[in-house]
Residue frames as qw, qx, qy, qz and C-alpha x, y, z in Angstrom:
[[0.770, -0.473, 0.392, 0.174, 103.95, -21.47, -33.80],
 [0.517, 0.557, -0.650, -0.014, 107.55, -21.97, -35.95],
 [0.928, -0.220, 0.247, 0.171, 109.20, -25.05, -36.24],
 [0.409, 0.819, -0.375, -0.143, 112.61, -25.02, -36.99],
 [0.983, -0.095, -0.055, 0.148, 114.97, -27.82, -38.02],
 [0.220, -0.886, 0.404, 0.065, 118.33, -26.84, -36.27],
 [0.705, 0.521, -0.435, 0.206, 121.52, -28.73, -38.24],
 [0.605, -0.708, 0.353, 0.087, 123.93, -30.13, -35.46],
 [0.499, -0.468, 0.676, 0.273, 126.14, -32.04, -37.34],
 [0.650, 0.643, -0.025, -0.405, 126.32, -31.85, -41.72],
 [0.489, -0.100, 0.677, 0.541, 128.80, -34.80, -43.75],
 [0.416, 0.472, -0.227, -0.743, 128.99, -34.22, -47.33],
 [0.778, 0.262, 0.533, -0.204, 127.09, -36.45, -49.80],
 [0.191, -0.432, 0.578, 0.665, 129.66, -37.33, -52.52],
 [0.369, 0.504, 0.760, 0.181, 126.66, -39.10, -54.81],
 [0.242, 0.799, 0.517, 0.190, 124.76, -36.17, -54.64],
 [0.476, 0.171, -0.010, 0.863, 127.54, -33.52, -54.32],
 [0.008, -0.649, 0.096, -0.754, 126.32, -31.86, -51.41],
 [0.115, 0.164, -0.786, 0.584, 126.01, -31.38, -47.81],
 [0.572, -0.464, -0.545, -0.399, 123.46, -33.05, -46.30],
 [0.441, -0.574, 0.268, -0.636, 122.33, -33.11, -42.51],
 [0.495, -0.029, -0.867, 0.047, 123.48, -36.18, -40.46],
 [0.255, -0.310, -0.688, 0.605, 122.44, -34.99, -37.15],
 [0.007, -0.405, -0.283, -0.869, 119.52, -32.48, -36.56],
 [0.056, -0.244, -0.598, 0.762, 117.27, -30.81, -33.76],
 [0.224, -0.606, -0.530, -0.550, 113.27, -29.80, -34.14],
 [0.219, -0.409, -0.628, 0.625, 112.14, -27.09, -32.35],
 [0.010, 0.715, 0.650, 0.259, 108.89, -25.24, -31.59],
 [0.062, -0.077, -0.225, 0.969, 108.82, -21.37, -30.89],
 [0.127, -0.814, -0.554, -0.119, 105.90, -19.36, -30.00],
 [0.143, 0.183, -0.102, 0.967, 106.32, -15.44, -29.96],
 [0.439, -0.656, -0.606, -0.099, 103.88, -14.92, -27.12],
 [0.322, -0.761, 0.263, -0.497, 103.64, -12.12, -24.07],
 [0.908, -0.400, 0.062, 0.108, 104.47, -15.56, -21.93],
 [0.816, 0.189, 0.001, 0.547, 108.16, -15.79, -24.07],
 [0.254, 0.736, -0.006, 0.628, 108.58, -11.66, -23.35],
 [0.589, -0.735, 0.054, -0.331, 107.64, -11.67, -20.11],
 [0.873, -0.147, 0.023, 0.465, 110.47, -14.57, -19.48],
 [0.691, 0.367, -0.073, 0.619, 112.75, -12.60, -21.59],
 [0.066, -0.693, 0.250, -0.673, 112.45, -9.12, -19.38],
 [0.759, -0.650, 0.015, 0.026, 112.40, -10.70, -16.21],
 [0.831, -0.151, -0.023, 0.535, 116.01, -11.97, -16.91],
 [0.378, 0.346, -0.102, 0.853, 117.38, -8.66, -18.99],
 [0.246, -0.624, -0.427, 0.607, 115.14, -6.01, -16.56],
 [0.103, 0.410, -0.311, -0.851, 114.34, -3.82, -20.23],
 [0.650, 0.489, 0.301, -0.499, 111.71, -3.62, -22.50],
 [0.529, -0.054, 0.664, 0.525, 112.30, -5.97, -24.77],
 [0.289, 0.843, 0.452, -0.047, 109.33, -4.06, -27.18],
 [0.026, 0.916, -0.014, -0.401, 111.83, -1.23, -27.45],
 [0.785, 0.586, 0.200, -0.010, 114.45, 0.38, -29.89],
 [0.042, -0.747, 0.662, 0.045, 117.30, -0.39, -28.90],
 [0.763, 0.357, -0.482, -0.241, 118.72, -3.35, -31.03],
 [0.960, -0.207, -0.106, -0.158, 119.59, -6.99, -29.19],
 [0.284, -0.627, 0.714, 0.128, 122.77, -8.76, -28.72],
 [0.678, 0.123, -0.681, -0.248, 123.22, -11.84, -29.89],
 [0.173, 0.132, -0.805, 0.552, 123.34, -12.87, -26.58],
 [0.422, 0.253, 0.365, -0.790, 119.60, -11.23, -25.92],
 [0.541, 0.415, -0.534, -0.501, 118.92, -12.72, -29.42],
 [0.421, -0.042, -0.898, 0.119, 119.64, -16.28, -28.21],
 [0.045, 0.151, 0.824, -0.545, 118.00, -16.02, -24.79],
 [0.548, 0.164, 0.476, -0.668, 115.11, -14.72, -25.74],
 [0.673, 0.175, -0.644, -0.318, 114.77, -17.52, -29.00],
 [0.281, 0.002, -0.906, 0.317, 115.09, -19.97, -25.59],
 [0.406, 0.235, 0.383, -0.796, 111.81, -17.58, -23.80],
 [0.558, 0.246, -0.346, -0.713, 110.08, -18.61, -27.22],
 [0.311, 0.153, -0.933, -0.102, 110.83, -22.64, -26.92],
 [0.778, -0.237, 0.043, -0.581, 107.82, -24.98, -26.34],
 [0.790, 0.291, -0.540, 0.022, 110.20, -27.83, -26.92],
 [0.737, -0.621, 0.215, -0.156, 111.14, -29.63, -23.87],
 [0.824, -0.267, 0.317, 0.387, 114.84, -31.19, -23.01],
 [0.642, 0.743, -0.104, 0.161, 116.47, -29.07, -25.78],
 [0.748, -0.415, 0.039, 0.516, 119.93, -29.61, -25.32],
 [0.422, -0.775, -0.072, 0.464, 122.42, -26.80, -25.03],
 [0.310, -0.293, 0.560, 0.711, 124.19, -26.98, -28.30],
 [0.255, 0.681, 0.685, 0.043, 120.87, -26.59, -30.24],
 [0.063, -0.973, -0.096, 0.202, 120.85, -22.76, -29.61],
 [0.434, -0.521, 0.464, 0.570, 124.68, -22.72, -30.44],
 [0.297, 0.113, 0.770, 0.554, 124.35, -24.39, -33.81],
 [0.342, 0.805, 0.356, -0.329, 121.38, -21.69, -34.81],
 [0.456, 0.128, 0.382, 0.794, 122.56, -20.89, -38.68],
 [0.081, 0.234, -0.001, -0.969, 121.76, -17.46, -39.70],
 [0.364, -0.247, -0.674, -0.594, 118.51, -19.15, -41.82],
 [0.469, -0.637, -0.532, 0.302, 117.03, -20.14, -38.11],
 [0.304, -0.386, -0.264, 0.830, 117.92, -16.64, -37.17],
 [0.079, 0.150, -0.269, -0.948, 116.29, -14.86, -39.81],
 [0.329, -0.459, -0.759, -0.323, 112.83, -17.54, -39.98],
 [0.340, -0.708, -0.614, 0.074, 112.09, -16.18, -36.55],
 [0.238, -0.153, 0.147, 0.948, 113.00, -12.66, -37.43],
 [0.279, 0.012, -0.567, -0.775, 110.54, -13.00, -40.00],
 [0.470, -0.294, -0.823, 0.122, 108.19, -14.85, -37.31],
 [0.242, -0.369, -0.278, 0.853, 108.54, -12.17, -34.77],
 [0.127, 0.081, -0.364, -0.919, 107.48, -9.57, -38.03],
 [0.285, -0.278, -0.434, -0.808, 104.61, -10.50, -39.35],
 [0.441, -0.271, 0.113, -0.848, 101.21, -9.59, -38.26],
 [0.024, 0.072, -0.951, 0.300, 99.59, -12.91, -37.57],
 [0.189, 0.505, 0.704, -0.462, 95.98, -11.51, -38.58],
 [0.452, 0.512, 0.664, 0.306, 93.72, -10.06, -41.19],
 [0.168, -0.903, -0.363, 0.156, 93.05, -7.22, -39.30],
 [0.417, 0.130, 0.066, 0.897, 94.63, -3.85, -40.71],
 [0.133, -0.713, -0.321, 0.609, 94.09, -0.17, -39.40],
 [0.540, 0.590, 0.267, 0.537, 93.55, 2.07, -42.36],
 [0.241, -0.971, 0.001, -0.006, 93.54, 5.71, -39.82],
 [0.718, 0.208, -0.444, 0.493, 97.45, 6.58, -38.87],
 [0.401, -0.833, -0.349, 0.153, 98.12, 7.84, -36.23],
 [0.216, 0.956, -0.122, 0.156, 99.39, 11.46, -35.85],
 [0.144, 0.686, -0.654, 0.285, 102.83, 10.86, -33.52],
 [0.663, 0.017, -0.738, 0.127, 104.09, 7.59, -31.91],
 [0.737, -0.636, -0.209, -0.093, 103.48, 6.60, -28.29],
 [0.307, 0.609, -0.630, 0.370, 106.31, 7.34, -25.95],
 [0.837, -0.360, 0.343, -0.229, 104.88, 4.86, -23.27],
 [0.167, 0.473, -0.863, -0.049, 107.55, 2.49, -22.95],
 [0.847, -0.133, -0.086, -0.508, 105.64, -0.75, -23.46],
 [0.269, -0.376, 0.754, -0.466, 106.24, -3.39, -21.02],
 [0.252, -0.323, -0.901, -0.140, 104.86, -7.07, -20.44],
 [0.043, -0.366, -0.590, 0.719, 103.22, -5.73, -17.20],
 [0.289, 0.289, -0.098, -0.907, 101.73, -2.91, -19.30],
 [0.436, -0.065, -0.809, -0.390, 100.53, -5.68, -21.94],
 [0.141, -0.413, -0.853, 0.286, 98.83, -7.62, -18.54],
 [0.069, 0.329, 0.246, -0.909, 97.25, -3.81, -17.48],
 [0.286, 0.276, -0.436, -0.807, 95.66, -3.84, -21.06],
 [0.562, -0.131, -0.750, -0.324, 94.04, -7.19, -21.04],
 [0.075, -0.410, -0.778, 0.469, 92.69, -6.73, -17.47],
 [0.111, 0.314, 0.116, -0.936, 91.16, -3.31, -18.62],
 [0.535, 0.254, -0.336, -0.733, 89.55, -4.92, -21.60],
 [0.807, 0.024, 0.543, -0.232, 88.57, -8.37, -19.98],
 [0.629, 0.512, -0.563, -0.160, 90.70, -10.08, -22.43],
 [0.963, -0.215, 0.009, 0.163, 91.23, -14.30, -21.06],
 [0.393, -0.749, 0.493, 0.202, 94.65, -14.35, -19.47],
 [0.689, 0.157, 0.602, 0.371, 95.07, -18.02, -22.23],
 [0.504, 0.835, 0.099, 0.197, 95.46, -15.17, -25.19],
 [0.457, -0.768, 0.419, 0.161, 98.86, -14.64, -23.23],
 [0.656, 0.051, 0.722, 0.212, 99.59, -17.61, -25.89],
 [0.441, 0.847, 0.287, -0.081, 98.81, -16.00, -28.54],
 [0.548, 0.413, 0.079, 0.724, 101.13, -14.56, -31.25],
 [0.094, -0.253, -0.091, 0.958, 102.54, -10.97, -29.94],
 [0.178, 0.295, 0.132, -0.929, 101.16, -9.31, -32.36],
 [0.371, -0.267, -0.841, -0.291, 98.35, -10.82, -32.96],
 [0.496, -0.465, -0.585, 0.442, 97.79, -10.28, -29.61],
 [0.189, -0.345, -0.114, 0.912, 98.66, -6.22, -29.55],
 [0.277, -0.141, -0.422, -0.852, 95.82, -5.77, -32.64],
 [0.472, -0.393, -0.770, 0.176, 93.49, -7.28, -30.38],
 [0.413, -0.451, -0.308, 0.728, 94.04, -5.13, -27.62],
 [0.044, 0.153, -0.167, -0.973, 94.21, -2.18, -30.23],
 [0.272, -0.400, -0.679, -0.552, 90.49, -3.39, -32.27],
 [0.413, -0.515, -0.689, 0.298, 89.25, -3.76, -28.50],
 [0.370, -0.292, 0.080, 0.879, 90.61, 0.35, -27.93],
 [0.050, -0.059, -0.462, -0.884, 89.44, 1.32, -31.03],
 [0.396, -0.399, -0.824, -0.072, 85.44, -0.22, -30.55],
 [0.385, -0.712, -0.515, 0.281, 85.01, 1.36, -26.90],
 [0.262, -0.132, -0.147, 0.944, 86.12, 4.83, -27.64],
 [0.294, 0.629, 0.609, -0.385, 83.96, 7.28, -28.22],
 [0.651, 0.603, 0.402, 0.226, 82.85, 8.64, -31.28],
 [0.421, -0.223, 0.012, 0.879, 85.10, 11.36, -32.79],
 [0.191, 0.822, 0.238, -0.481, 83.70, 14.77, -33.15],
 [0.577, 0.525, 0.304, 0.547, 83.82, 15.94, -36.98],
 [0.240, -0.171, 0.089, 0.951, 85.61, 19.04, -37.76],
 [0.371, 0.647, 0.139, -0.651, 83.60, 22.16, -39.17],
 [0.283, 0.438, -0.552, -0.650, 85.19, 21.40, -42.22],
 [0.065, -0.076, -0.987, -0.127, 84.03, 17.48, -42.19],
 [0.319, 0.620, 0.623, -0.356, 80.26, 18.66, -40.85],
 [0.371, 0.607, -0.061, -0.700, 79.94, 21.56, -43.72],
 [0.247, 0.349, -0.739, -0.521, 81.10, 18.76, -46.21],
 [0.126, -0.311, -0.928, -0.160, 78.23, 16.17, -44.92],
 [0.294, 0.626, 0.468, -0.550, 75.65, 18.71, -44.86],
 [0.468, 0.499, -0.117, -0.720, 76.37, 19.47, -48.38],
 [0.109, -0.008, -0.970, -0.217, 76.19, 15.72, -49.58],
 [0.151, 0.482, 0.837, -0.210, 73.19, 15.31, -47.59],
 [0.338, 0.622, 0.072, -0.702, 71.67, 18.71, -49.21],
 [0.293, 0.420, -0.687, -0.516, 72.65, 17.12, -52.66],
 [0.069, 0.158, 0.984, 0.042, 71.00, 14.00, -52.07],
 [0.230, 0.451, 0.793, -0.339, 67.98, 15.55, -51.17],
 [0.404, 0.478, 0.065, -0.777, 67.82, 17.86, -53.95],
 [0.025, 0.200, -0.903, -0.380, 68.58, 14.67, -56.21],
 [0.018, 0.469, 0.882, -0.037, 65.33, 13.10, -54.54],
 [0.224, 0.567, 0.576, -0.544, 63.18, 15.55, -54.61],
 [0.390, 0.479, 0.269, 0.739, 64.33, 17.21, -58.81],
 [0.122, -0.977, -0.174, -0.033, 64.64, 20.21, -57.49],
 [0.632, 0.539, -0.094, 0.549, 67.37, 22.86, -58.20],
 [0.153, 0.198, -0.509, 0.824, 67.69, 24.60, -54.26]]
């Protein structure tokens, strides 16, 4: 969850010769499949994709994200470009320990969807309450879960000839012997 403290209304403090906040707003985001799923219902587009926001899409979907209740209307106005860039930087990061060392060979061109997201956690009996859950926090999941139940990959010739001669080298290690 971010909290951010949203400035409504800043006088300047002549003591301490600067501006200080007279008026201010607290509010709780949560980047969650629940706050995406809001946000595509309204635009009808993957919000996942890569084509870049409005500010307009930018606000609404910082409102999909709010846990805060009653937030009045000028809240969302008075976002300063620091509140725009904390849950920028919210949005970004991973949200987990878990890292994938493999890469993969060419991006997906599945255009990922909430729906799609739901499809994925019915397939892998993931609890609908992880819906709460950071995004992506939530998508490495989903991937660890993926990764786990495939099946094993098949070595190349070149990867089997190179662990038959380790294992030949081990055993000529154990046994002193020279072939």
């Amino acid at each position: 969850m971010l909290k951010l403290k949203v400035v409504l209304q800043e006088g300047f403090d002549e003591k301490e010769n600067r501006f200080v906040a007279l008026r201010s707003f607290d509010l709780e985001l949560e980047h969650s499949l629940v706050s995406l799923s809001k946000w595509e219902s309204e635009f009808c587009k993957p919000f996942l994709g890569k084509e870049d926001k409005t500010l307009e899409e930018t606000i609404w979907y910082i409102k999909a994200m709010t846990l805060t209740e009653n937030v009045p209307g000028e809240v969302y106005e008075k976002l300063s470009n620091e509140n725009v860039d904390a849950v920028n930087k919210y949005i970004d990061a991973p949200m987990t320990a878990t890292t994938f060392t493999e890469k993969q060979n060419r991006p997906s061109r599945e255009i990922i969807t909430a729906e799609i997201i739901y499809w994925w956690m019915i397939g892998l009996n993931i609890p609908f309450d992880r819906e709460h859950w950071h995004l992506n926090r939530l998508l490495t999941l989903i991937r660890v879960c993926n990764t786990k139940n495939a099946p094993p990959k098949k070595m190349s010739r070149a990867e089997q000839a190179q662990q038959q001669r380790e294992l030949n080298a081990k055993r000529k290690a154990m046994s002193n012997s020279k072939g």
